[in-house]
Each structure stands twice: as structure tokens, then as C-alpha cells.
C-alpha positions as CSV (number, residue, x, y, z in Angstrom):
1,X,-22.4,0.9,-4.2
2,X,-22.0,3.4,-6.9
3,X,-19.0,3.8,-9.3
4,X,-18.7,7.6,-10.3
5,X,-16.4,9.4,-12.6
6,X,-15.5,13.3,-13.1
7,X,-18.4,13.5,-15.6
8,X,-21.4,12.2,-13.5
9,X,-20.0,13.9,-10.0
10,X,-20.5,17.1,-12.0
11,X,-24.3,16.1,-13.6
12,X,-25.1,14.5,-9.9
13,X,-24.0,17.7,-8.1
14,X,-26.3,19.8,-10.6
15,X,-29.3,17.8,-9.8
16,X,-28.6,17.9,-6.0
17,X,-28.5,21.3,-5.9
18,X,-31.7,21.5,-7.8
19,X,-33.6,19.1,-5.0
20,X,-36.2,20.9,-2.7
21,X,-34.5,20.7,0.8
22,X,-36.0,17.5,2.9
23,X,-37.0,17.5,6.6
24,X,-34.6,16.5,9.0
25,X,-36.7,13.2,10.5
26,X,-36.1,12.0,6.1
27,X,-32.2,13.1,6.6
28,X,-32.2,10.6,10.0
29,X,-32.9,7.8,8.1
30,X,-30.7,8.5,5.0
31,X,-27.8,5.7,4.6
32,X,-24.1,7.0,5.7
33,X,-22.7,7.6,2.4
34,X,-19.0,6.8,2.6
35,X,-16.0,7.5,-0.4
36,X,-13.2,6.3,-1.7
37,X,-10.4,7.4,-4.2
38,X,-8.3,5.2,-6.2
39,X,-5.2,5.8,-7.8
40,X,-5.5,2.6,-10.8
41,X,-8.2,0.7,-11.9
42,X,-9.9,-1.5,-9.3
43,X,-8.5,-4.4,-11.9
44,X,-5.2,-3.6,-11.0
45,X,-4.8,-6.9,-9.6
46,X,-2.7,-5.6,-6.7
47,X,-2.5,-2.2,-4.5
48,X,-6.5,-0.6,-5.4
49,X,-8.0,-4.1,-6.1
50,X,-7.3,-4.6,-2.4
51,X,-8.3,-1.1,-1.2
52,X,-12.0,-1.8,-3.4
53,X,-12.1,-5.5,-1.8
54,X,-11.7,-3.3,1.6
55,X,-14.7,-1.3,0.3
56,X,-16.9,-4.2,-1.0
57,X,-16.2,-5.5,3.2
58,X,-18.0,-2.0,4.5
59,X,-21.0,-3.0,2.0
60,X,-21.2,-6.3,3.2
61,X,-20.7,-5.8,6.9
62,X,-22.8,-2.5,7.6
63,X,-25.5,-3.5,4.7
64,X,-28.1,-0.4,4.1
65,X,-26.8,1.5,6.8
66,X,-24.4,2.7,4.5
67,X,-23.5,3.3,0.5
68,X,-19.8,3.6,-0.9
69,X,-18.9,5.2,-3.8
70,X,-15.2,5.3,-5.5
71,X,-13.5,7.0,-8.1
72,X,-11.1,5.5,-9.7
73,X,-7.8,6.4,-11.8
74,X,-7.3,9.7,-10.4
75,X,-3.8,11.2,-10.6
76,X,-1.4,12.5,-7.5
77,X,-1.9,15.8,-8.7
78,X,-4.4,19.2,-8.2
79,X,-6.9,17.1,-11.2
80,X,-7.7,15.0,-7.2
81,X,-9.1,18.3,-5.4
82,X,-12.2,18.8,-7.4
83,X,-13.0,14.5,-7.5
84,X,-12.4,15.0,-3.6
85,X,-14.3,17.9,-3.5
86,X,-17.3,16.8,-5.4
87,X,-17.8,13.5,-3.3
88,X,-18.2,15.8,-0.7
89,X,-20.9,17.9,-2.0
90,X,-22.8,14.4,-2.8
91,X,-22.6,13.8,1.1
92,X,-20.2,11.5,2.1
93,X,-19.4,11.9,5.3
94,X,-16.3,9.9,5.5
95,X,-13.5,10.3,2.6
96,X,-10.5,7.6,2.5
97,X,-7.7,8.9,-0.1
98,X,-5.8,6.0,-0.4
99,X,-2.3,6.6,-2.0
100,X,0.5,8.7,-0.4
101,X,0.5,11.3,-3.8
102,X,-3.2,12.4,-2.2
103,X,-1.8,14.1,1.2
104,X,-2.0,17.6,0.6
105,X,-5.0,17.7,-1.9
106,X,-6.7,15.7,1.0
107,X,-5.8,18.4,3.6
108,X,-6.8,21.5,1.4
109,X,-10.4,20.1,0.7
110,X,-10.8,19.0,4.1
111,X,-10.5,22.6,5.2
112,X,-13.3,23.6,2.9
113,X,-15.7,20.7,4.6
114,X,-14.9,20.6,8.6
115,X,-17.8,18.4,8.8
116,X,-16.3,15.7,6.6
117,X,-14.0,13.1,7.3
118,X,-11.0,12.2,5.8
119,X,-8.4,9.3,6.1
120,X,-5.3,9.6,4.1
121,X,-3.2,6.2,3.2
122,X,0.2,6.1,3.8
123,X,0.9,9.8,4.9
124,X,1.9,11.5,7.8
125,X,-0.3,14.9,8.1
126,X,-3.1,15.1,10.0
127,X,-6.0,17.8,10.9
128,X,-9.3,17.5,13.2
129,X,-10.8,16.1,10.3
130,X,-8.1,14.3,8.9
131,X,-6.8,11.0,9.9
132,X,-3.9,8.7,8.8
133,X,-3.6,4.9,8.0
134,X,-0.6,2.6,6.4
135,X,0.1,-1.1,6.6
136,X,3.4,-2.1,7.9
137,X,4.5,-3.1,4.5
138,X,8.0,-3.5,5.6
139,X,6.9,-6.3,8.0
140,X,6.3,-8.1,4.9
141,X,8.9,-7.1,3.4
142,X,11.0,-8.4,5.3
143,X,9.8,-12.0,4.6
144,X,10.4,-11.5,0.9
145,X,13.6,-10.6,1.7
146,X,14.6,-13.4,3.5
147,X,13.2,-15.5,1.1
148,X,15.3,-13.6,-2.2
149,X,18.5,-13.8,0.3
150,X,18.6,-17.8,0.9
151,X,17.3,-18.8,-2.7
152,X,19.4,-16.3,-5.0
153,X,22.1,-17.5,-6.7
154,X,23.7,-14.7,-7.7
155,X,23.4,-12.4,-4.1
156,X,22.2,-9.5,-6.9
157,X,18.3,-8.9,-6.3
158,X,15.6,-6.6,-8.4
159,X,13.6,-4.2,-6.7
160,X,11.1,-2.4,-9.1
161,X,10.0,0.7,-7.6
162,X,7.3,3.3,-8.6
163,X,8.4,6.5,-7.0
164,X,11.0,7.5,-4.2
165,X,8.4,8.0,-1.5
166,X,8.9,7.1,2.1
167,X,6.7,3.6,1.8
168,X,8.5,2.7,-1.1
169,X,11.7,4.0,0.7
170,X,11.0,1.7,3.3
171,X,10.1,-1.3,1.9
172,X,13.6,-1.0,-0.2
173,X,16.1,-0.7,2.9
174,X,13.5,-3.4,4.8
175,X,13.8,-6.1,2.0
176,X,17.6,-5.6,1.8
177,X,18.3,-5.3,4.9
178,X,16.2,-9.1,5.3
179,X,18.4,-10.4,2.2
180,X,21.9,-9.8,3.9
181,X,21.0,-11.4,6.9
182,X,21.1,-14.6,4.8
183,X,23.9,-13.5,2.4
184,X,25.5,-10.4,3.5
185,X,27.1,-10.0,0.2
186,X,23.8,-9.4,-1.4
187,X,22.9,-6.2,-3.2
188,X,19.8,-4.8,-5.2
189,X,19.4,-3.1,-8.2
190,X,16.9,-0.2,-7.9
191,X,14.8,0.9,-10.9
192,X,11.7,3.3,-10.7
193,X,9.1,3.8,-13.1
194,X,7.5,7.5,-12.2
195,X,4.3,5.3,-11.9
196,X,2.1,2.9,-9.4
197,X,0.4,1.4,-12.1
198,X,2.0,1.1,-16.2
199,X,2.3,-2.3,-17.2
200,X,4.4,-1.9,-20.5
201,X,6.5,0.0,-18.4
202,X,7.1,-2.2,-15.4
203,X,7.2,-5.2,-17.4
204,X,10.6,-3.2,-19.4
205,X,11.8,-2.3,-16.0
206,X,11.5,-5.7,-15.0
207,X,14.1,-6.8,-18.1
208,X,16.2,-4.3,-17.3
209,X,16.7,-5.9,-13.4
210,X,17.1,-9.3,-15.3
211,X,20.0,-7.9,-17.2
212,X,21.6,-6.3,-14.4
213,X,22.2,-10.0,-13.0
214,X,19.2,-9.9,-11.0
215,X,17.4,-13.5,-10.3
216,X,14.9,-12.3,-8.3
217,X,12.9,-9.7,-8.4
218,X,9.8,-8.0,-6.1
219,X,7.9,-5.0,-7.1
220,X,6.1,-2.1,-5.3
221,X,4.0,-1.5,-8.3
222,X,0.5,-2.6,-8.7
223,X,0.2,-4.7,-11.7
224,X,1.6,-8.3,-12.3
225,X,3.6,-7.7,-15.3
226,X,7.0,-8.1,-13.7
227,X,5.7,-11.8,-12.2
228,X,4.5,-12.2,-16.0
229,X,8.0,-11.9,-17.3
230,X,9.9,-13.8,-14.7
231,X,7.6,-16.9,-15.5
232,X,8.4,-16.4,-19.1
233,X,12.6,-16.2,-18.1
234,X,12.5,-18.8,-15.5
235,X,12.9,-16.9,-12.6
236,X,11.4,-15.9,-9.0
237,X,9.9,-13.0,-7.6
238,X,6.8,-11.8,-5.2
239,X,3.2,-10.5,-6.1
240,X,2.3,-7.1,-4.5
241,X,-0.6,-6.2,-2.1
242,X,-2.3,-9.3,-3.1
243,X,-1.9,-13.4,-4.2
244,X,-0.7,-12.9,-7.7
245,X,0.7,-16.6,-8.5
246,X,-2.2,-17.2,-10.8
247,X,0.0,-14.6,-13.3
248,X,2.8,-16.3,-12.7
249,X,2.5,-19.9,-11.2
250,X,6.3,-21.2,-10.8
251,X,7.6,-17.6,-10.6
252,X,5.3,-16.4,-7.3
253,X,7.3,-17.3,-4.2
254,X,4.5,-15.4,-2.2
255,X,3.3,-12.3,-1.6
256,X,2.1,-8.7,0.7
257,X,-1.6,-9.0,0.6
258,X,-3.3,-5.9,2.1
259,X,-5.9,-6.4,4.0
260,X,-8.1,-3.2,4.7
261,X,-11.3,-4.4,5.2
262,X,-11.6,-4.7,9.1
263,X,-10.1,-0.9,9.0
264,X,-12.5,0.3,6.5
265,X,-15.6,-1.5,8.7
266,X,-14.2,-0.1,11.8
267,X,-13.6,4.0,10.7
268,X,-16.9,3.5,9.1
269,X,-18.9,2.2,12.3
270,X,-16.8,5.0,14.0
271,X,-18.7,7.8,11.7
272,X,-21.9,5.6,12.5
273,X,-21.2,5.7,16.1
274,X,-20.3,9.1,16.3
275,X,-17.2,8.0,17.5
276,X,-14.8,9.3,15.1
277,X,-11.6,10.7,15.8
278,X,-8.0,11.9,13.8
279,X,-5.4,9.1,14.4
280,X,-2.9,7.7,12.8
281,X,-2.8,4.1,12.8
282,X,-0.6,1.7,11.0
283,X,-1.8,-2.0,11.0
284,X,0.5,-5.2,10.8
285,X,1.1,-8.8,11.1
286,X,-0.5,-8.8,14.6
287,X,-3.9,-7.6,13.8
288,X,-4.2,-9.0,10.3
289,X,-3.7,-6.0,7.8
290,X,-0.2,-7.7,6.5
291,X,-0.3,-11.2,5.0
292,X,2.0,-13.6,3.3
293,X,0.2,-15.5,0.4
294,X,0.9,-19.2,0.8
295,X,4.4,-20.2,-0.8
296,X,4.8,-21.8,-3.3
297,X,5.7,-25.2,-3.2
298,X,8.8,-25.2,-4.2
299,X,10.5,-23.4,-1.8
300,X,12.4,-25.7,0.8
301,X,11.4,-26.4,3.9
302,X,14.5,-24.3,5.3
303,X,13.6,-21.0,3.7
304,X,9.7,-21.2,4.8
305,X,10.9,-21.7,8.4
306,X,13.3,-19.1,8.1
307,X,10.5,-16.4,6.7
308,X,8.1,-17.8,9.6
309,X,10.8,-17.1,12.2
310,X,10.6,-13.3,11.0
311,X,6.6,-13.4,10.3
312,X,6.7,-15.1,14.3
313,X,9.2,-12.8,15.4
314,X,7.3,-9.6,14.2
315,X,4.1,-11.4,16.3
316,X,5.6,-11.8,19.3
317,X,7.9,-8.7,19.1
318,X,11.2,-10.1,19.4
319,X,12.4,-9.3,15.7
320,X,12.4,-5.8,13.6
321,X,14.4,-5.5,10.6
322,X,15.4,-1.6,11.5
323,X,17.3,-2.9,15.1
324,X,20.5,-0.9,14.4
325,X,23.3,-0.4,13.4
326,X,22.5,0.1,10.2
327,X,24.1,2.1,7.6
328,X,23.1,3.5,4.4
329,X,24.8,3.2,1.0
330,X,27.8,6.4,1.5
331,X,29.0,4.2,5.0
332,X,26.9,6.5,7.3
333,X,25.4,5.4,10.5
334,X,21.4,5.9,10.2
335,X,20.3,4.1,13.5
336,X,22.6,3.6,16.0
337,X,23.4,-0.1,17.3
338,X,20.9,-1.4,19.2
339,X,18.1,1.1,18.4
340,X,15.0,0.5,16.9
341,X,13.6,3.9,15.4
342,X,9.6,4.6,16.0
343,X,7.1,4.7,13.2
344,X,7.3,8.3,13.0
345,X,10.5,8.0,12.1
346,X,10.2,5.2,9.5
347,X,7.1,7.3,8.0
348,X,9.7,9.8,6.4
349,X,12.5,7.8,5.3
350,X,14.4,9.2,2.6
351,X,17.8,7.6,2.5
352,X,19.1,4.0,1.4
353,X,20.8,1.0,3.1
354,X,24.1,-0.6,2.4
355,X,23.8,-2.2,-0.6
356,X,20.8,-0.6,-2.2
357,X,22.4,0.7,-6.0
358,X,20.2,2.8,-8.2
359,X,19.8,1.4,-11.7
360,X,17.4,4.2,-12.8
């Protein structure tokens, strides 16, 4: 494994292209060098410290048939095309982008290197070199939200959000939707930060729910800040992407933990194979890529069988928060009664359920 920044991509790039070319039987036996781009710090704690423990699963299950490499804290923004760009020129010859901000940088340097491959997290474009992968956060989601809809006291949740992006979109409406089928008078103050990953600023957001009248409060951010401050207040809320109760002991009912290392082994063997090919997959409860942390152990035995009902009824196919009719927060009618919308569909969402009220 190698951990490489703007700087030394540019000094290892120089030397490469300095390097006498090498016979083709030496290339055979070269290690499939596979990277990875990260949007925080691989301390984060939550959304790239689970990506990087995906990486650390390729290392470990493929051994020296292959080497990763990541960058880490690179910005959603044109600064991503040249850190894309240079892995390339250092040989990887699979790329996974993993945060939704990376789709159309990832598409315009996979143009420039047909021969790579590229995976893009959370998005929805594709090319012939270009694949797609999400979780089905709002599987999860939907646990949390049962859990924040039996236990609050005052039907007014917290949702800190990072930007209004479909994922984020979704997991909104999904946790809401959860909540009122427990207290349909519940409702959710919405704040978002411009950010994945700002502590000071989440934990502020996070006061802000709490004076709003919120009592519980879940986050799709990356760091634990917000499960920081409701320990210190007394209150309850949910880690995000992995088990954060060690931040925040009495205040972690549970959590999303992502799991992307069977993904990561599997599109990397694929490469290995010669097996590769664009798709766009999105994992879930059934094959492992959602988990709930353990609760904690205060939650009655009533509300952990109600959020294994929804956790056994996403397994066995029977439940799905998005079965209509549902309506979004002008009275509209989104999906029609009975109808449960396709991926494809839940991919772009851009509008809010009943009951969802910006606080931003």
C-alpha cells in the first residue's frame, strides 16, 4: 500500500517517465496496481474510514498480486482531475472515486485513459470504462428512523445533512418517512453544512437541531461531532457509515456501517480476471454492504423488534420504505399508492417528503 499526495504523484510521474522501457515478460509479473480517492481523511471515523478499511480488505485478500494506493482530502471540484489523472499515469489499472461530487471529473479523465478502469460511488453516469456503485443507505435508514419515531418525545427529529445531493436526498425522505410510521405527527428539521466532513461546523449544526426542539438527531456527515454533543446534552442520535458509540456511549442508538470490502475484492479480482465490465450495482442488507451497529442497550425490547421487522422485511422483500403513496412537503403526490419506484429512480431524487422542513 502506498499513501500519495499531489506533491509526490507529480515527483513519481517525473521519475517514471525517465525509466528505460521494460520487457513485456517483467510487465507480466508486475502487481495490479489499483486506486482510490478520498474525499476526508481516512481518520474520519465514518464515510472514507470505511471506504480505506474496504481498501486495506483488497490488500489482505489478493496479497502481492496487487498494490493500492489512495489520495486523500481531495475536493468535489476540477483540483480531482489532475490527482485522477496522475494515478493513472502511475499505472493503476482500476480507479474507484468514491464520493458523488467525483462523477463528472471521473468521466472526463476516463476518456483520456480507455484502458483504465473506473468506478464512481454513489453516481449514476456510466461509460465503457466507467462503472457505478452505492450502498442502499436508505435501507438503513430506515431503521434509524423507526428507532427516532418510537423513542422521541417530542415527534421533532434532526437531520444534519452535508449537501442536497440525491443520496443525501434519499436518506432524508427514507428516515422520515420510517419516523411517521411510528408517530405520524413527526417532522424533521433539515440543516446542511456545504460539507461531508467539518467538525466545528457539524457539531454548531448539531446545536442548532437541538434548539429547534429536536431530541434526536442522525447525521449524513462523516465525523462524530454531532454524537459528541448529544452525549454532552443528554440526548440520542446515530453514528454514520460506521460504529461510532465509542464517541458517544449513551448517545449512539446504532448506526449505517458501510461495508465495501467484498465489492472492492470482487471489481479488483474482476481486473485480475480480465473479467471487468461497466455496471452499476448498489449493495444492501441482503448481501452485507448495509449494517446496523449493535444497539445500544438501552433501547427497549419493543423498538429493537420493531427496527428488526424493517431490517427482516428489507431481507426477505416484503417491506420498502418508498411503497407509495407518498407525498412531498407542498401536498404533491411523488409515487403513486401502491408503487414502489426502481433504483434508477431513487438515484436522482431531488424533492422532500411530508414533513421534511428546512432549517438551513
Amino acid at each position: 500500500m502506498s499513501i500519495l499526495n499531489r506533491r509526490t504523484l507529480i515527483k513519481t510521474g517525473a521519475a517514471a517517465a525517465a525509466l528505460p522501457l521494460i520487457g513485456s515478460r517483467a510487465f507480466a509479473q508486475e502487481k495490479i496496481k489499483v486506486g482510490f480517492v478520498f474525499l476526508g481523511p481516512i481518520g474520519d471515523y465514518g464515510w472514507t474510514w470505511a471506504h480505506n478499511k474496504g481498501r486495506e480488505a483488497v490488500d489482505a485478500a489478493l496479497g502481492d498480486k496487487v498494490e493500492t494506493v489512495y489520495v486523500e482530502n481531495v475536493a468535489e471540484d476540477a483540483s480531482a482531475i489532475p490527482v485522477m489523472r496522475d494515478l493513472a499515469q502511475q499505472g493503476c489499472k482500476l480507479i474507484f472515486t468514491t464520493s458523488y461530487g467525483y462523477m463528472d471529473q471521473t468521466l472526463e479523465v476516463a476518456k483520456e485513459f480507455p484502458d483504465v478502469k473506473f468506478e464512481h460511488c454513489t453516481g449514476f453516469k456510466r461509460a465503457d470504462n466507467v462503472a457505478t456503485y452505492n450502498s442502499r443507505f436508505h435501507e438503513g435508514r430506515a431503521v434509524l428512523g423507526t428507532i427516532a419515531g418510537k423513542l422521541s418525545k417530542s415527534g421533532v427529529l434532526g437531520y444534519l445533512g452535508s449537501y442536497k445531493v440525491p443520496e443525501v436526498v434519499l436518506g432524508v425522505n427514507s428516515f422520515i418517512l420510517a419516523a411517521q410510521k411510528q408517530n405520524p405527527a413527526a417532522t424533521l428539521k433539515l440543516v446542511f453544512i456545504d460539507s461531508w466532513f467539518d467538525p466545528p461546523k457539524e457539531a454548531a449544526a448539531t446545536e442548532t437541531l437541538l434548539n429547534l426542539g429536536a431530541d434526536i438527531v442522525t447525521t449524513h456527515t462523516d465525523s462524530p461531532a454531532a454524537l459528541q454533543i448529544l452525549e454532552q446534552r443528554g440526548l440520542f442520535g446515530f453514528g454514520q457509515g460506521a460504529d461510532m458509540s465509542s464517541f458517544g456511549p449513551t448517545a449512539h442508538l446504532t448506526a449505517i456501517e458501510d461495508i465495501w470490502g467484498p465489492y472492492y475484492v470482487k471489481r479488483t479480482q474482476a481486473i485480475l480476471d480480465g473479467t471487468w465490465a461497466s455496471e452499476d450495482y448498489w449493495g444492501g442488507f441482503v448481501d452485507g454492504t448495509v449494517v446496523i451497529s449493535p444497539y445500544n442497550a438501552s433501547l427497549p425490547a419493543d423498538v429493537v423488534a420493531l427496527a428488526d421487522g424493517v431490517k427482516a422485511g428489507y431481507m426477505d422483500g416484503s417491506f420498502d420504505i418508498f411503497k407509495g403513496p407518498i407525498y412531498d412537503t407542498e401536498g404533491t403526490l411523488r409515487i403513486a399508492d401502491g408503487v414502489v419506484p426502481p433504483l434508477s429512480e431513487l438515484a436522482v431524487m431531488d424533492w422532500f417528503a411530508k414533513g421534511v422542513e428546512s432549517a438551513s
